[in-house]
C-alpha positions in Angstrom: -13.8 -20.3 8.4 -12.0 -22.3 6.2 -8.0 -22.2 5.9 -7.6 -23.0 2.4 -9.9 -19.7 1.9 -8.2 -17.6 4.1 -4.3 -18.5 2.8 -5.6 -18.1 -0.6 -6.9 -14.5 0.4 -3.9 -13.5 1.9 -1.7 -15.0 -1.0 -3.3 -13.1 -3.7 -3.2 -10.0 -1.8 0.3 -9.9 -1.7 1.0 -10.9 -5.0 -1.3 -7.9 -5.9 1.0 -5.7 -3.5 4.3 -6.9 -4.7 3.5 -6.8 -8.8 1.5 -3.2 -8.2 4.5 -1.7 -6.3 7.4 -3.0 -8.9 5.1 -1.7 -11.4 4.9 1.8 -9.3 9.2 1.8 -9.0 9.4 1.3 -12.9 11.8 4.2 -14.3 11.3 4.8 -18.2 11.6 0.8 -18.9 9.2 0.1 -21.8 7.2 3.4 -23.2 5.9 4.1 -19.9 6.3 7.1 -17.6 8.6 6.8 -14.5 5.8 7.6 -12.1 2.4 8.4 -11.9 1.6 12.2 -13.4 0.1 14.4 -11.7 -3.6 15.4 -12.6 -6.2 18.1 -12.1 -9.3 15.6 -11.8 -10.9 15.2 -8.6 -11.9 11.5 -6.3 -14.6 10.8 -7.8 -13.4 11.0 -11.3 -10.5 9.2 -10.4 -12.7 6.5 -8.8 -15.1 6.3 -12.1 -12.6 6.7 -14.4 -10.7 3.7 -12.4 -13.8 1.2 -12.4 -14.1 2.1 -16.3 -10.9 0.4 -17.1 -11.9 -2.3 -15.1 -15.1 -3.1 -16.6 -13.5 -2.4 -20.1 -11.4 -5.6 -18.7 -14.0 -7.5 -17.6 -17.5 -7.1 -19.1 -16.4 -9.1 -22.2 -14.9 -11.9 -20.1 -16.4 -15.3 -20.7 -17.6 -16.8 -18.1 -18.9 -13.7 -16.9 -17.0 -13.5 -13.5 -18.5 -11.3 -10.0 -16.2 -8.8 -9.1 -15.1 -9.0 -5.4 -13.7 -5.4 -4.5 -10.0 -6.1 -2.1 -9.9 -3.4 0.7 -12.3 -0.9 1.8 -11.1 2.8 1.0 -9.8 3.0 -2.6 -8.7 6.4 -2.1 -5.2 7.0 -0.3 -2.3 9.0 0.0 0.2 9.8 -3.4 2.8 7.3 -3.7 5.0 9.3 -6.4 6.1 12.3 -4.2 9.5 12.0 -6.0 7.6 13.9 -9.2 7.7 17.4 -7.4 4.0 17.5 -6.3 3.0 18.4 -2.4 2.8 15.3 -0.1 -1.0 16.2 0.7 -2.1 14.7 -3.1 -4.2 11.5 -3.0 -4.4 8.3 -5.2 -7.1 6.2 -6.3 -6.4 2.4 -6.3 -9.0 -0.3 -6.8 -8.2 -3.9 -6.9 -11.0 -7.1 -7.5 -11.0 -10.4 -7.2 -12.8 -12.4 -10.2 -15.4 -15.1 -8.7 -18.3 -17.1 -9.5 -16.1 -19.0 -12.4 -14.0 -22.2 -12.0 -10.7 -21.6 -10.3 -9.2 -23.3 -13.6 -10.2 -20.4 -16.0 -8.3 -18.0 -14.1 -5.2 -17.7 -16.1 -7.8 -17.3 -19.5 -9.4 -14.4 -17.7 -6.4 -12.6 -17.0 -5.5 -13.0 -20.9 -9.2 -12.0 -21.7 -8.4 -8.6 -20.0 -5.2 -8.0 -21.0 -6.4 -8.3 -24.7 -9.4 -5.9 -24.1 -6.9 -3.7 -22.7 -4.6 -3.7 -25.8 -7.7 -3.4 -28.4 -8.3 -0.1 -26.8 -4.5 1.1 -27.6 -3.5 0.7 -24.1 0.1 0.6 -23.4 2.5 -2.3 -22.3 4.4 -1.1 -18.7 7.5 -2.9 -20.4 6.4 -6.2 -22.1 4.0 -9.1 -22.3 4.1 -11.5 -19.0 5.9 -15.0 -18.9 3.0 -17.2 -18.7 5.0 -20.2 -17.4 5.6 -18.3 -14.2 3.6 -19.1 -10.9 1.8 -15.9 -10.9 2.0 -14.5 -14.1 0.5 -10.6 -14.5 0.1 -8.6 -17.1 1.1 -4.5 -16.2 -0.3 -1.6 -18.5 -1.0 1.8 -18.3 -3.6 4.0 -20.4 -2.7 7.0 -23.0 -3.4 10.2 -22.8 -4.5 9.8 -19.1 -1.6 7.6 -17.4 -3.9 5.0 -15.3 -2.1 2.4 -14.2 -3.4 -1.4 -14.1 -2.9 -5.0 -14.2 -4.3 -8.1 -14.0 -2.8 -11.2 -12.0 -3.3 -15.1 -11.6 -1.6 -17.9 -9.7 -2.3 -21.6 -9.2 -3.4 -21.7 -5.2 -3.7 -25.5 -5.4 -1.1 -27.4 -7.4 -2.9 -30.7 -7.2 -6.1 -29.7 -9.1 -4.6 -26.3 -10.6 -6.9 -24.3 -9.1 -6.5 -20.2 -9.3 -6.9 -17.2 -8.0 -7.6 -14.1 -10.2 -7.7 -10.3 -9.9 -7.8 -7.1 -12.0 -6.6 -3.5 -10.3 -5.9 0.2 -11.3 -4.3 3.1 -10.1 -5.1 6.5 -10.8 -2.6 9.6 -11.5 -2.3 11.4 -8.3 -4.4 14.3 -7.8 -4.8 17.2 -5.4 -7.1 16.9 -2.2 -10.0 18.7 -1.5 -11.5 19.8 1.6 -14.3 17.0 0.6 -11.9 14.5 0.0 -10.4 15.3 3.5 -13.6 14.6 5.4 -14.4 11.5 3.2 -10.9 9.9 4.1 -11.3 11.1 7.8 -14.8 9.4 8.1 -13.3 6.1 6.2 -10.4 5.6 8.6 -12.8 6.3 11.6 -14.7 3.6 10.5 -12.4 0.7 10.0 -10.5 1.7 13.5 -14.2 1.1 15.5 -14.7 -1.6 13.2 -11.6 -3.9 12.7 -9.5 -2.5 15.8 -8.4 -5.8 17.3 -7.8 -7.2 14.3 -5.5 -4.7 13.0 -3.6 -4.7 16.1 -3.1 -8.6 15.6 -2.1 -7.9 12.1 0.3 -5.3 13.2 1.7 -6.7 16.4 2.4 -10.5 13.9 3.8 -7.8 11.2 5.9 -5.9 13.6 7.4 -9.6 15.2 8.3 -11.2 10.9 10.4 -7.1 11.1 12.3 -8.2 14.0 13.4 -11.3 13.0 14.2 -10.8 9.5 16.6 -8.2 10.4 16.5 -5.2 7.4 15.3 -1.7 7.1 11.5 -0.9 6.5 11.1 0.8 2.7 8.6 3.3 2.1 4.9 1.9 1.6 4.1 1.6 -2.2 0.8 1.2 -3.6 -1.6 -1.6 -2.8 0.9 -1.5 0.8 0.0 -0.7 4.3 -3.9 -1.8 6.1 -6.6 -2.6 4.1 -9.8 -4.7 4.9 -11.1 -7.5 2.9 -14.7 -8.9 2.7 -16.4 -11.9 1.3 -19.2 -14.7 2.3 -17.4 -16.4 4.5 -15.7 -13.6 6.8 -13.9 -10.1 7.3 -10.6 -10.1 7.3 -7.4 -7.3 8.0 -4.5 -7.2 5.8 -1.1 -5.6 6.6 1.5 -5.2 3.6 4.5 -4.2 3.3 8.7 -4.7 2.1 12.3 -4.2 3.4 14.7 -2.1 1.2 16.1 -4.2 -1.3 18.8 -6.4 -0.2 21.5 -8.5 -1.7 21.0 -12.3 -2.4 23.0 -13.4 0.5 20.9 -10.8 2.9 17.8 -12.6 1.4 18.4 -15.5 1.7 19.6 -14.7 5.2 17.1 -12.6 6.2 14.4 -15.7 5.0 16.1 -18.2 7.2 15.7 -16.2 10.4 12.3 -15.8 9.0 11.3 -19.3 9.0 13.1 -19.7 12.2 11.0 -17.0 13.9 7.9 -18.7 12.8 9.4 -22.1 13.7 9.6 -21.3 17.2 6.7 -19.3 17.5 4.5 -22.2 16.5 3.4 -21.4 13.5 2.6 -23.8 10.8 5.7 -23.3 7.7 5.0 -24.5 4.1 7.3 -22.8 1.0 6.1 -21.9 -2.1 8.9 -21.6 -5.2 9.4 -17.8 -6.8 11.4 -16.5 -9.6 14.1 -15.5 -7.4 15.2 -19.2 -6.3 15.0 -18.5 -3.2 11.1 -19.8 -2.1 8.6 -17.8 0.1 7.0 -18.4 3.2 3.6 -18.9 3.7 3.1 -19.3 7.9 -0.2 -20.0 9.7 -1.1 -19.2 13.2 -3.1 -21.4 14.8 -4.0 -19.4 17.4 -5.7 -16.9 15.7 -5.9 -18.4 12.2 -3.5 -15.1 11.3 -1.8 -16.1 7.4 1.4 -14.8 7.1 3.4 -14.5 3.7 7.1 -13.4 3.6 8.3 -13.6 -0.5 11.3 -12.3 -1.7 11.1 -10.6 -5.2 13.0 -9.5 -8.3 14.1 -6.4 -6.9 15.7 -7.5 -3.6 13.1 -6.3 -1.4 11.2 -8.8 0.5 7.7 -8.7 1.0 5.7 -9.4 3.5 2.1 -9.4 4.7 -0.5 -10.6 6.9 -4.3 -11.5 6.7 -5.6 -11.7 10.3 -9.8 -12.4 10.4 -12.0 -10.1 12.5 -13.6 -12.1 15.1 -17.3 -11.3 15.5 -18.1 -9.7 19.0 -13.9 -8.4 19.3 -14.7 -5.2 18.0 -13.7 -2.3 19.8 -15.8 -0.6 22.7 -13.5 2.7 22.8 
């Protein structure tokens, strides 16, 4: 398994969790809604309505990039329970990494889809993305039906300015059905048989980062929380989540007991510069070849996840 791979995998995830869940906390900035609006369409119109946008995004591109779905279940629990709705509603939310193209045309296919997106009369979440930043994204939403989406790219290698990127969307929150119910059941069954030890690595590395950097737990937001992640050269688990937002001084605080956790643990500590001037943490455990990232962002909440691979053979026997 290579570690460049793995680090990259884990990276992009949790830029994808950290631009999807300040787009999810927006409040009336831009034209855009506060929070996803509720919906009477079912899962699977969610989920085809959802890969629509995407390949709206993406069948134009050139080069033609693979799609490379991120996590397993795209259908999961309502994050916008502040709207009045019952907390049993569900959520689709697909996310893909772009592949098969040169790591240096990433940034261009992020434009490509943000311009496909506009031509169709889709909807800025606020404005156009800063495309001098590290990981510049572009966040829309859809009219009449309020999808939610974006597209994201970073530089993974600074030396030969190699990139990752990805397209996601997220759909309005809709009620569950008895069928969606089972579906989910069956899903969640599955990845516990499946990717059990892994998860618990995931979750006992997560659960140590809490400890030492000291602040509360928020509520997950979308693209947060366990999801699985495939591609040639391995399966892997990823854990995501952030703190409640914190002052500069608790951030910067709360990033050096951070490092010093990892420090001591043995972990292997390189930094890689944000927007916020304080840099993030990118940690690898050579033990288990877990990838930690620990990033604080623009809205005082840190975020943090981990990408732990599923060994062949650990599975679970319970």
């Amino acid at each position: 398994m290579k570690l460049r791979n793995l680090m990259s995998i884990g990276l992009m995830l949790t830029v994808m969790a950290a631009v999807t869940a300040c787009g999810a906390s927006q409040d009336g900035e831009g034209d855009g809604a506060a929070t996803p609006k509720q919906t009477t369409m079912n899962e699977q119109q969610a989920i085809k309505r959802a890969n629509e946008i995407i390949h709206q995004a993406v069948d134009g591109m050139s080069p033609k990039p693979k799609l490379e779905q991120v996590g397993a279940a795209p259908v999961g629990a309502c994050i916008a329970r502040d709207d009045g709705g019952p907390d049993d509603r569900l959520q689709v939310s697909l996310a893909y990494k772009l592949t098969g193209v040169p790591g240096s045309k990433a940034k261009s296919l992020v434009r490509q889809a943000r311009d496909a997106w506009v031509k169709l009369g889709y909807k800025f979440q606020s404005s156009d993305t800063d495309w001098s930043k590290p990981f510049p994204h572009v966040n829309m939403r859809t009219e009449p039906d309020d999808f939610w989406m974006d597209a994201i790219t970073g530089v993974v290698d600074r030396a030969t300015g190699e990139g990752l990127a990805s397209v996601g969307v997220t759909s309005p929150c809709f009620p569950r059905s008895a069928s969606d119910q089972s579906t989910a059941d069956s899903t969640a069954l599955k990845h516990t048989q499946v990717d059990e030890r892994a998860k618990h690595r995931a979750l006992d590395h997560s659960s140590r980062i809490y400890e030492a950097l000291q602040a509360r737990h928020a509520p997950a937001q979308t693209g947060e929380g366990i999801s699985v992640y495939r591609d040639s050269e391995g399966r892997y688990v990823h854990h995501a989540w952030s703190t409640q937002p914190l002052t500069e001084e608790e951030t910067v605080q709360a990033m050096a007991r951070a490092q010093t956790y990892f420090e001591s643990a043995g972990w292997t500590v390189r930094h890689i510069s944000t927007g916020t001037g304080v840099p993030a943490i990118v940690a690898r455990n050579a033990e288990d070849e877990s990838v930690a990232q620990v990033a604080p962002s623009n809205t005082g909440a840190v975020r943090v996840a981990v990408t732990s691979p599923v060994v062949p053979g650990e599975t679970a026997t319970a």
